[in-house]
N, C-alpha and C positions, 0 to 999 in steps of 0.2 A: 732574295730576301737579305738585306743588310742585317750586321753582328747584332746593331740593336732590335731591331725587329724578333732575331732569333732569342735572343737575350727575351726583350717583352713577353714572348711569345712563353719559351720555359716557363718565368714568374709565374703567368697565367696560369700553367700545368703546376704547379709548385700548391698555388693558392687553391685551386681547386679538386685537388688531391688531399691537402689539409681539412677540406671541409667535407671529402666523403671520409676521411680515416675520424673526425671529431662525429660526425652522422653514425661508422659502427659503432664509435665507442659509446655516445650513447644511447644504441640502442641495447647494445651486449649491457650495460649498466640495468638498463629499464624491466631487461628480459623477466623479471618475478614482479613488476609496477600492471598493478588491477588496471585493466583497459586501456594498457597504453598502445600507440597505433606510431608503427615507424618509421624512423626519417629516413628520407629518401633524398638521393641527392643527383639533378639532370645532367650534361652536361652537354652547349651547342657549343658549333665551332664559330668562332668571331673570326672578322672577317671586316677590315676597317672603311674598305673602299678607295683609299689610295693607294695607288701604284706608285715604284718605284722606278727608275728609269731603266730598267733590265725588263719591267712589265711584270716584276712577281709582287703580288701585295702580303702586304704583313699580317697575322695573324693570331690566333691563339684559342682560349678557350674561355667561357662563361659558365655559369652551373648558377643553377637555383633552387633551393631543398623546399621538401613538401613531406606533409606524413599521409601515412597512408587511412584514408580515413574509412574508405570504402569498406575494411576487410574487416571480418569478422572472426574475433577471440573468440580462443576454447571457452567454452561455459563449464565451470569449474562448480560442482556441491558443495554448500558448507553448513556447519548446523547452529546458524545463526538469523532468527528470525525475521531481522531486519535488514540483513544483508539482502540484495535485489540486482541483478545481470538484464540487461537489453538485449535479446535477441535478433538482431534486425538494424533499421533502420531508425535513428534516434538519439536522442539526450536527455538526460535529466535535467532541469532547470534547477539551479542551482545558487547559493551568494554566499560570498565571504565577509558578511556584516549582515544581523537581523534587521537593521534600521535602513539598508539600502532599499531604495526606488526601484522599481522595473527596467529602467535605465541603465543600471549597474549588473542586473543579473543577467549567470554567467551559462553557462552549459560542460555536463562533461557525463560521460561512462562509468565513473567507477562510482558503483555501486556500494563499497565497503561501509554503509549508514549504521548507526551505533549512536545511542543514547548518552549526549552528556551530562554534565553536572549540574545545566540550565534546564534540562529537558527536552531540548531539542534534538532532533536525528542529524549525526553530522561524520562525513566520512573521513575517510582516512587522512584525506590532504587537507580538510579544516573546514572544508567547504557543508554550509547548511543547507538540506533539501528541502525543497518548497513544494506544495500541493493546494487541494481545493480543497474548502469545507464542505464535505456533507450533511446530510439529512440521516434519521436512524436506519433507511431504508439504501443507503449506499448513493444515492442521487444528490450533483452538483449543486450546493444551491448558489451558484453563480449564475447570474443569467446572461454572461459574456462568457464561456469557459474558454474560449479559443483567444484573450486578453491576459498580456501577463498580470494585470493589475488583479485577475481573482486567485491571485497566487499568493502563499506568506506563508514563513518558516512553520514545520512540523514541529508542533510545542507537546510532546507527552505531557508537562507538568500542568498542561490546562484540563485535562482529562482524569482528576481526582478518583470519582468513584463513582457509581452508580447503586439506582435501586429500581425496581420496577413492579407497579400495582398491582394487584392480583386483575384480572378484568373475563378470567372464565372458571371457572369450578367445574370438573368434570365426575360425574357419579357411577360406579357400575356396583351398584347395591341390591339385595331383594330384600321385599317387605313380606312376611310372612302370612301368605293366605288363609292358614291356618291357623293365627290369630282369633283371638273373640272381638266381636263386639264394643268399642269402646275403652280396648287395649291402647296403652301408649311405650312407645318405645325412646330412644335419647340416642344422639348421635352430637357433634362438634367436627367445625371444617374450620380450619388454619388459613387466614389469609393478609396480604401485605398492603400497607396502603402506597403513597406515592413519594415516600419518605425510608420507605423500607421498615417498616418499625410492622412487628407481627400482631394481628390481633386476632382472636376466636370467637365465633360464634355458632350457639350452640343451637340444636332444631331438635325440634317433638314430632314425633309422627303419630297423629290418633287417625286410630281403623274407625270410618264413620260408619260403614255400612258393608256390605259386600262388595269388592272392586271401587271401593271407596275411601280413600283416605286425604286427610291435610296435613300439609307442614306448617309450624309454625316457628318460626326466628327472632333469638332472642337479640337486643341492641351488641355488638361489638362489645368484648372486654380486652383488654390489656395481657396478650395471653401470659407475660412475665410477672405481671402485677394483679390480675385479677378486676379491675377495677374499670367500670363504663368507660370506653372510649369513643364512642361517636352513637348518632340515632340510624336505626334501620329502617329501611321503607319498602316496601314490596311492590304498593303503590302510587306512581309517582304525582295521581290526581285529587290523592290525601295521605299527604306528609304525616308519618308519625304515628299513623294508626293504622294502614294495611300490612300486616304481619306475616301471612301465611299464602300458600301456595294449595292448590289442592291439583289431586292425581286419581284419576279412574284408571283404572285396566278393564282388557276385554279377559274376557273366559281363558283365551289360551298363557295366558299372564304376562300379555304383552301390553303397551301403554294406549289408552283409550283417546285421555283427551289430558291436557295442562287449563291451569285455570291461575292467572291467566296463561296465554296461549305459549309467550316464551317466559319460560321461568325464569326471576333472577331477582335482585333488590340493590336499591342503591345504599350509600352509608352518606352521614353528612354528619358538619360540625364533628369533625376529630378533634378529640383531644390534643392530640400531638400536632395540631397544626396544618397536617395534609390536606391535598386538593380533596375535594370530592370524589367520591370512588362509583363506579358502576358495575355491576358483577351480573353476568348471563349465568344461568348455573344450566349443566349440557348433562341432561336427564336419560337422553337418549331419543328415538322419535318415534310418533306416532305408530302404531301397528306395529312395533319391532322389542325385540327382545336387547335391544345393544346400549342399556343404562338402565332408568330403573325397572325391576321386575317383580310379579308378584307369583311366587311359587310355595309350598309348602315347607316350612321350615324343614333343616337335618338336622335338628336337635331335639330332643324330648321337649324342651320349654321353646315354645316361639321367639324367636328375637331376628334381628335384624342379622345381614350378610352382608358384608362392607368387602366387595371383592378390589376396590380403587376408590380412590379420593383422590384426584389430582389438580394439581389450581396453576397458573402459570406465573404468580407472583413471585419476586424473588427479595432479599432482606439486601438492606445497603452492603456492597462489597469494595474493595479499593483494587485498582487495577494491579494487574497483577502479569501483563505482557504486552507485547507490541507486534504486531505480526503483519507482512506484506504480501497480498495474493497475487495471483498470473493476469487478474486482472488491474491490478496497479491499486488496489485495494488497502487503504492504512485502516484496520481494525484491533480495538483494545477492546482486549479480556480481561476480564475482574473475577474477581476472588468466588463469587457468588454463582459463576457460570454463565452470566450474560457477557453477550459477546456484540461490541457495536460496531461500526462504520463508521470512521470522525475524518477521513479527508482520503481526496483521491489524488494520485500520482501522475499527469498527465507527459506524454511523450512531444520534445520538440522536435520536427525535423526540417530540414533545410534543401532548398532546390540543389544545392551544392555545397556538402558539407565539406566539403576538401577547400571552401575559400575562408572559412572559420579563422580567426584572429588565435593564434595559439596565447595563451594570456604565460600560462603557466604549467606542469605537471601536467594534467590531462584535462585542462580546464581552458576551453573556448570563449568566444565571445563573436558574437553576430557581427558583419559587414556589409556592403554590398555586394560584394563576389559571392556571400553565402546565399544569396535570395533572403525574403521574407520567412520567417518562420510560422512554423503552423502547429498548434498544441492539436494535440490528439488523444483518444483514450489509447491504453495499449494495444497494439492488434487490429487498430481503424484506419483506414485508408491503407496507405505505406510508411505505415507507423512499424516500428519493432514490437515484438511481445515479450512480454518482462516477464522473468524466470525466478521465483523467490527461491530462498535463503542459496544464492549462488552470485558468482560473482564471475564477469568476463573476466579470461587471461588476456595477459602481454600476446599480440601476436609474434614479437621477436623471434627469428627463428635461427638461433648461437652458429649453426656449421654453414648456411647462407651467411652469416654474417663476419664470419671469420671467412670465406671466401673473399667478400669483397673486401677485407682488409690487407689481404694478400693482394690483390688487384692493385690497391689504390699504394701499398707499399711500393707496388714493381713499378707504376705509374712515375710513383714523385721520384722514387729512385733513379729513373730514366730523364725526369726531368732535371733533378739536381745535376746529371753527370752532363748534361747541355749547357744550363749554367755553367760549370766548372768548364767544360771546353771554350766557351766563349769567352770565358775571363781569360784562360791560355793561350786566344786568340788575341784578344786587345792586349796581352804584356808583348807576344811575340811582333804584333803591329809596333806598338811604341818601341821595343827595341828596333825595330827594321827604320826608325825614322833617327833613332838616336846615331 
């Protein structure tokens, strides 16, 4: 091997020593960076393929860095709602501009999503999470889910408030057996339309006979204002004039018959503008004692026994959290305790995530070395399963990594004093000529 070749060859060790000592340092930097994955750095021996006339060929080294994408961060708890960890296999889909194309989104791990000043969920490095819109029942309603086009930024601020209609009334009342004759008793049930706005409407119960009674139901009032708010109907094949329900019991004071068969009444034309409302009222069933009952009053004067009254309408409330389940789940809670489903989180992953375009921080971009990507729900196929209010660590690991920089010290060390000998070799040549 000629002085230059040797000379080449140190450079070589020089250059590539500098790029595993730049590789520790920043990994040792990244060591506390959410889902960072570390660089690593090859090294082959190069090898020119010309010989010299002694027969020895020249040499040196090459090295090529890669991170390590395979491995998998501590899952770390935090108690932050929106915060979301990959366990597994995966990425979030992600972009650094709301107006970017599919084209432009990116991929990465870290988790750390937090609501900004737009409404949008956006982590720690700037980057906005994308997801699908749902239905109130959690289901995509993309009918491409596996297309990044049914994807687009998580917008909290489009998610104002909600209200939800009353649509069942549940009863566990007794009508007092021991009644006379043509006794009438008063009750009132609270319910909401599709607006949120409360209205009351009030019922009569007359004892027609033995195990015989009617309800009758007054129109919707205004429960804050007292004042007609829509028409009631019991009957939906004459608007405006079926009023009333009636109820038998048998002997043992359990429920005989409904008349008609499922109780309930519609409301229309509200006042306040709401849709049309339809109300089941859930009395209890046939032959059972488990809603209404007719047993002998426990009070000196007969009256009514109101053991529940429950309705599942709820009044406008304004959202009031953002929460991420294990199943990749974006659900907002409102003030009023309804709790929805407005977009799902899906998982991309890659035949080969180690061919991924490092863009930045810990944020990817698709290639051909990556393969095709493939969205997934979390925890389908060889997708990851995502871990809410947690976030993956740095795999970094400080006392390996202060190893290899010991290494790569002793390494360039050895290579510089090669250097410096070769230069002591070409002064000692030129003087031997001088």
């Amino acid at each position: 091997m000629s002085l230059n070749s040797a000379l080449n060859a140190s450079v070589s060790g020089l250059r590539a020593q500098s790029a595993a000592t730049a590789a520790v340092a920043e990994n040792i930097a990244n060591a506390s960076t959410t889902a960072y994955k570390t660089r690593e750095v090859s090294f082959q021996s190069l090898v020119t393929g010309n010989q010299s006339k002694s027969g020895l060929s020249s040499g040196g080294v090459v090295f090529t860095t890669s991170q390590n994408m395979d491995s998998q961060g501590q899952i770390q708890a935090y108690d932050k709602s929106t915060y979301v960890a990959i366990n597994g296999n995966g990425f979030f889909v992600v972009t650094d501009n709301i107006l970017n194309k599919p084209s432009a989104f990116t991929y990465s791990r870290n988790g750390s999503f937090s609501t900004d000043a737009s409404g949008f969920l956006v982590n720690s490095e700037g980057y906005y999470l994308l997801g699908q819109r749902t239905d109130d029942l959690g289901n995509v309603l993309s009918t491409s889910a596996n297309d990044l086009n049914s994807l687009e930024p998580i917008d909290v601020n489009q998610i104002s408030g909600t209200a939800q209609p009353t649509t069942n009334i549940r009863f566990d009342m007794n009508l007092p057996a021991d009644a006379a004759v043509g006794d009438t008793f008063n009750n009132s049930i609270e319910m909401f339309d599709a607006l949120g706005v409360s209205h009351t409407v009030a019922i009569t119960w007359l004892k027609n006979a033995a195990n015989d009674w009617t309800a009758t139901f007054t129109d919707p009032v205004l429960t804050n204002g007292g004042t007609t708010s829509g028409t009631l109907d019991t009957d939906s094949g004459t608007a405006g004039v079926q009023k009333t329900v009636d109820v038998t019991f048998n002997g043992d004071g359990s429920i005989a018959s409904f008349t008609p068969a499922v109780p309930g009444f519609s409301i229309t034309a509200f006042t306040t503008g709401a849709n049309n409302s339809t109300l089941t009222l859930d009395w209890g069933t046939v032959g059972q004692t488990n809603g209404l009952t007719q047993f002998s009053s426990n009070t000196t004067t007969p009256g009514l026994e109101i053991y529940l009254i429950d309705q599942d309408g709820v009044r406008f409330g304004q959202l009031s959290d953002i929460t991420i389940d294990e199943t990749g789940l974006v659900t907002a809670s409102f003030e009023n305790g309804v709790r929805m489903p407005v977009y799902q989180i899906p998982i991309a992953t890659f035949p080969n995530p180690g061919g991924l375009t490092h863009i930045e921080g810990t944020v990817y971009d698709e290639n051909e070395n990556a393969g095709n990507y493939n969205l997934r729900l979390p925890g389908q196929g060889n997708a990851g399963t995502v871990v809410p209010s947690a976030l993956e660590q740095s795999i970094t690991d400080t006392s390996e990594e202060f190893n290899k920089m010991i290494v790569a010290q002793q390494a360039y060390s050895s290579a510089a004093q090669v250097v410096s000998t070769v230069d002591q070799m070409f002064q000692d040549l030129i003087s031997a000529v001088r």
